[in-house]
C-alpha positions as CSV (number, residue, x, y, z in Angstrom):
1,X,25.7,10.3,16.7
2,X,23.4,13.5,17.2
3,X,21.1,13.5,15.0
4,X,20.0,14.8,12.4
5,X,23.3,14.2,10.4
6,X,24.8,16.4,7.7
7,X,24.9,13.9,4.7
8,X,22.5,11.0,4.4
9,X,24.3,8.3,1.5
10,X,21.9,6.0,0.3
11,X,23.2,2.7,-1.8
12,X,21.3,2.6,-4.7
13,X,20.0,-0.9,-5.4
14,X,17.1,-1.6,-3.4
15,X,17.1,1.6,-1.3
16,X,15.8,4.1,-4.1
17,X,15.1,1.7,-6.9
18,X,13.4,-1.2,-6.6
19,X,15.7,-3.0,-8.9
20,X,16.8,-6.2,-6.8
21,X,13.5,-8.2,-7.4
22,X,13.9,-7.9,-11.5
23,X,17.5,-7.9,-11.3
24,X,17.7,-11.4,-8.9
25,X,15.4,-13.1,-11.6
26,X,17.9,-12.4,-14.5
27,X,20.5,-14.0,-12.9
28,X,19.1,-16.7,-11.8
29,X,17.7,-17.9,-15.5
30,X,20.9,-16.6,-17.0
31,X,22.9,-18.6,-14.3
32,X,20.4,-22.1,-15.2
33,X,21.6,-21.1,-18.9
34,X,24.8,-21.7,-18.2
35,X,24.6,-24.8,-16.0
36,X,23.9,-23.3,-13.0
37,X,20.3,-24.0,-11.5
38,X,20.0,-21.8,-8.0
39,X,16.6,-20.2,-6.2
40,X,16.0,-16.6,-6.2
41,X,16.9,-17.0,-2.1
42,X,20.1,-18.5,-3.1
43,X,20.8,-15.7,-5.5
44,X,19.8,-13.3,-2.6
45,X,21.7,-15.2,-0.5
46,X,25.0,-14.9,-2.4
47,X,25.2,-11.9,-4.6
48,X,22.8,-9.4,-3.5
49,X,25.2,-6.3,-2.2
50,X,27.9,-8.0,-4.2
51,X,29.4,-7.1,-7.7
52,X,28.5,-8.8,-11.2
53,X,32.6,-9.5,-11.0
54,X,31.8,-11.1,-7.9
55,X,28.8,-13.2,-9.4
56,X,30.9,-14.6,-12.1
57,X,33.4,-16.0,-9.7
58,X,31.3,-17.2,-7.2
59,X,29.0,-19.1,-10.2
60,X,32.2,-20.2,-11.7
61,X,33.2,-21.6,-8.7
62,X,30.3,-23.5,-8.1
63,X,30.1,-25.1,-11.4
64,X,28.2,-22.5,-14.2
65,X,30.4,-22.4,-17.2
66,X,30.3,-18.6,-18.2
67,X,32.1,-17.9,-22.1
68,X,34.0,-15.3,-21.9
69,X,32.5,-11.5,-22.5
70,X,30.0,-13.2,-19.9
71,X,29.5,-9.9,-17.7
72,X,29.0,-7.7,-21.0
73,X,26.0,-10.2,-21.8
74,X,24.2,-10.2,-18.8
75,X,25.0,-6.3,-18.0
76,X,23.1,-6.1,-21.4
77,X,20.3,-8.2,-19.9
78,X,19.9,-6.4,-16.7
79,X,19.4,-2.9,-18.4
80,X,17.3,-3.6,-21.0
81,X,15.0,-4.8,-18.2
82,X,15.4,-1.9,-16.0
83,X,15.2,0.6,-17.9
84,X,11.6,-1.4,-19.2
85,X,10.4,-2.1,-15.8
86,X,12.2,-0.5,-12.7
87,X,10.3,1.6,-10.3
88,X,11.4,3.7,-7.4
89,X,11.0,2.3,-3.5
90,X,7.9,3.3,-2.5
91,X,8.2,6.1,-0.4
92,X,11.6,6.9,-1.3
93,X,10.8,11.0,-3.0
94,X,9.3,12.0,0.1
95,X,12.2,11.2,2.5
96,X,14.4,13.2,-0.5
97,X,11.8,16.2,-0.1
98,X,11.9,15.9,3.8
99,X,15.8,16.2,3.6
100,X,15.4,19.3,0.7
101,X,13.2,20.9,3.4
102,X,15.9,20.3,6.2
103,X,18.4,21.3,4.2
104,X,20.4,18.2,5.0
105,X,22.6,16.7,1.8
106,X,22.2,13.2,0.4
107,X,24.0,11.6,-1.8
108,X,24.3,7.9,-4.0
109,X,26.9,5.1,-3.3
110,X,26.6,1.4,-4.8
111,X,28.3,-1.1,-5.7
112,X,26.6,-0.8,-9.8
113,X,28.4,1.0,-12.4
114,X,27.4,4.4,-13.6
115,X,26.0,2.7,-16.5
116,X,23.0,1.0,-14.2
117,X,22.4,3.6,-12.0
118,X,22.2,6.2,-15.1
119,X,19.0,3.8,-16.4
120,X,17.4,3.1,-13.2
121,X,17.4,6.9,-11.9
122,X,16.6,8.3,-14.8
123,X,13.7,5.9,-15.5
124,X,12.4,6.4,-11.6
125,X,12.8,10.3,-12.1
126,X,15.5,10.7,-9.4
127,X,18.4,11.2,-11.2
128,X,17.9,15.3,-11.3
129,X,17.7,15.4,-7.8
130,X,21.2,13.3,-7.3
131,X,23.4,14.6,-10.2
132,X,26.7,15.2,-9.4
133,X,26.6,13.1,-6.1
134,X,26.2,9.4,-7.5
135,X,29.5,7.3,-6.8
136,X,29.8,4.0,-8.1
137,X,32.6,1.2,-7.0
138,X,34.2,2.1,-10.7
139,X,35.3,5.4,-8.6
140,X,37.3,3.9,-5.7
141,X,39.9,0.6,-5.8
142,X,37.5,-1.7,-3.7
143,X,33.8,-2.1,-3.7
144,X,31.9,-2.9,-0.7
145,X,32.0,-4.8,2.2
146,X,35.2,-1.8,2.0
147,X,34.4,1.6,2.9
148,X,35.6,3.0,-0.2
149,X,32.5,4.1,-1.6
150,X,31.0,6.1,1.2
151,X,34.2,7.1,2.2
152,X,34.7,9.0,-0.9
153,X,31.0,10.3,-1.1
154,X,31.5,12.0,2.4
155,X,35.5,13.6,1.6
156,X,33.7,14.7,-1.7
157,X,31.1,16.6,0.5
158,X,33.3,18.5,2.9
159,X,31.6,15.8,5.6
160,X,32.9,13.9,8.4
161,X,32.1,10.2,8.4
162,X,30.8,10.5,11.8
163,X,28.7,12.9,10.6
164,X,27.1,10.8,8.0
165,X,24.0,8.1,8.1
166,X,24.2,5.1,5.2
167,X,21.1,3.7,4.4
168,X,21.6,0.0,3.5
169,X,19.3,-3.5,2.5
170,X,22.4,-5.5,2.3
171,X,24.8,-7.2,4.7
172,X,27.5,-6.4,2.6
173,X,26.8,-2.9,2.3
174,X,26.3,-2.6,5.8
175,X,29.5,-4.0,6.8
176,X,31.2,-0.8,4.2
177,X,28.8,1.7,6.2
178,X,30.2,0.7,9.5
179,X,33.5,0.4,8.2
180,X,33.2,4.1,7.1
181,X,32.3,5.0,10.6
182,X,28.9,5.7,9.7
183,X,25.6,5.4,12.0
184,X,24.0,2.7,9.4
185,X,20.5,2.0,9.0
186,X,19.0,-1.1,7.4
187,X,16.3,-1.0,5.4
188,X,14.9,-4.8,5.3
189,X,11.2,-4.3,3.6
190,X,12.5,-7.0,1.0
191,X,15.6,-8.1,3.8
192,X,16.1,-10.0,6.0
193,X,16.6,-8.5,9.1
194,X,18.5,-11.1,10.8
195,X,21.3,-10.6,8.2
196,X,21.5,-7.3,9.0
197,X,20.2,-6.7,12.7
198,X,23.9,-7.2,14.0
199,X,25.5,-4.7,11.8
200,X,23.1,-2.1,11.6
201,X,22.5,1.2,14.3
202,X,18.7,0.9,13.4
203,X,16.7,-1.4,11.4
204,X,13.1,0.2,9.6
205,X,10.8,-2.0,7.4
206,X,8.9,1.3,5.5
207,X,10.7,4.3,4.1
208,X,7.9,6.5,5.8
209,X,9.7,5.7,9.4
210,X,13.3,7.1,8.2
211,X,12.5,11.0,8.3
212,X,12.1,10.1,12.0
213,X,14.8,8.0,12.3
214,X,17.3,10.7,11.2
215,X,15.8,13.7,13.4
216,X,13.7,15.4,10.7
């Protein structure tokens, strides 16, 4: 695409909070509660990108034995945590104040509910700068690896999808990005880059490269 685009959507989880680390560690210790004793790179491995509906099956499936009203307790978990502890990706206000200065638009899509990204923006100080363009997979009927998300982002903007860049640290995010028609850019500081290499447009390890990677 010709760059730079119109709309930049960023997911939310480990693109402008740095939530993944604190949020990988819950489940894991929740998960050896329950019966279930995986590493953190298993965790990253099989649920990062994914859905906490998504976790529960998966750890279900592979032996943990979640009660019922599981999802409720270890949502519960998650935010008391984050909204302690999370910080914002480093780096992550100045690419929003390069695109203010551009006058390009950004918006928020993730897989998290409301709920999450509520705490972890407000607590990093970014939520005032994305209100009213934060979509969540409770918004659309199918959470990424679909489309839906950033689909819906871009139709609520006026944009066309090939006139939109997703920034993306998972696979399964990725995969929704391209499925969009979106140039897609990985951002693998905490990734690994050969899970994401063969979906992405452009990989970057440091959120100062990605004013120049969109044409700023």
């Amino acid at each position: 695409m010709n760059l730079p685009p119109d709309l930049v959507i960023f997911d939310c989880d480990g693109v402008l909070v740095d939530s993944e680390p604190l949020t990988n560690v819950i489940i894991r210790d929740n998960l050896a509660r329950h019966g279930l004793k995986i590493s953190i790179d298993q965790v990253v491995d099989l649920f990062v990108g994914g859905t906490m509906m998504g976790v529960m099956k998966t750890a279900r499936d592979m032996g943990a034995k979640l009660p019922g009203g599981w999802l409720d307790t270890i949502y519960s978990e998650i935010f008391d945590v984050l909204a302690d502890r999370v910080e914002p990706v480093p780096g992550i206000a100045a690419v929003l104040d390069a695109l203010d200065d551009a006058g390009i638009r950004y918006a928020v899509g993730s897989n998290g509910p409301h709920r999450k990204m509520e705490i972890t923006l407000t607590r990093t100080g970014l939520i005032e700068r994305l209100q009213g363009r934060i979509y969540s997979r409770e918004d659309v009927a199918n959470p990424k690896p679909a489309p839906d998300v950033y689909l819906k982002a871009a139709q609520e903007a006026g944009v066309a999808p090939d006139r939109c860049v997703v920034v993306e640290d998972s696979a399964s995010g990725a995969r929704a990005g391209k499925a969009a028609n979106m140039c897609t850019f990985g951002y693998v500081a905490q990734s690994d880059p050969a899970r994401l290499d063969p979906i992405c447009d452009r990989l970057f390890a440091s959120m100062d490269a990605l004013p120049d990677l969109l044409g700023l």
